[in-house]
C-alpha positions in Angstrom: -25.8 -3.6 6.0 -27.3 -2.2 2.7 -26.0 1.0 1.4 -22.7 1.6 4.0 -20.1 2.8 1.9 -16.9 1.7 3.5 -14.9 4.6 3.7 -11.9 3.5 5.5 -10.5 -0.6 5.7 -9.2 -2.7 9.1 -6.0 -1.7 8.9 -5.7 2.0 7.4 -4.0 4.5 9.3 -6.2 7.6 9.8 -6.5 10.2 12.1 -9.2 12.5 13.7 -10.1 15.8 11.5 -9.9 17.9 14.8 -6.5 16.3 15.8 -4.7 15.4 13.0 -1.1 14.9 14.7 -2.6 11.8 16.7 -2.7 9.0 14.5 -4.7 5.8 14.8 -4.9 2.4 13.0 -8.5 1.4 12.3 -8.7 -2.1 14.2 -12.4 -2.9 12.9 -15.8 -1.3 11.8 -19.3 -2.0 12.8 -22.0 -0.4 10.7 -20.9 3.8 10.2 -18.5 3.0 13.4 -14.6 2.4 12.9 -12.9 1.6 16.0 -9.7 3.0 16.5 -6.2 2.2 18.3 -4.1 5.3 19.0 -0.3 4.3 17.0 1.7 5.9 19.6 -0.1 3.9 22.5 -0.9 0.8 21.3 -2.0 -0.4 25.1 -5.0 2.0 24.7 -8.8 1.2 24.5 -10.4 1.2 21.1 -12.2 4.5 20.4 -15.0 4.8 18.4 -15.3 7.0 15.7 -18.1 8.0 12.6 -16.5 7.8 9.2 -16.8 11.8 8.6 -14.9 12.5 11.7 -11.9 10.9 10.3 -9.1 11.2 7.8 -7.1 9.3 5.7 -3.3 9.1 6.4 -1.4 8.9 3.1 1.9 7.3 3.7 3.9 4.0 3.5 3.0 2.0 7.2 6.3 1.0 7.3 7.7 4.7 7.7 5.1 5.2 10.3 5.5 2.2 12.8 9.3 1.9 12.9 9.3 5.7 14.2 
């Protein structure tokens, strides 16, 4: 699509602006929709989420999947 500016990657680790102790890994994006995977439950469904309800996680993966 023309003018979607990719805010996040597949792969980044993110989390929701209103819940921002529940991290989630961003599994793929469709349009202005990133579908997320809960870390902590990685059985969950994908949840679907618009770039401007979601943040940015800024720390080394490694650190956060080995907890």
């Amino acid at each position: 699509m023309v003018g979607i500016d990719k805010k996040f990657e597949e792969g980044d680790i993110v989390y929701e602006v209103t819940s921002p102790q529940q991290l989630m890994l961003i599994t793929r994006q469709q349009g202005s929709l990133y579908y997320c995977k809960r870390i902590e439950h990685k059985n969950d469904r994908l949840t679907a989420f618009m770039g401007r309800d979601l943040k940015g996680f800024h720390a080394k993966p490694e650190v956060i999947l080995n907890k």
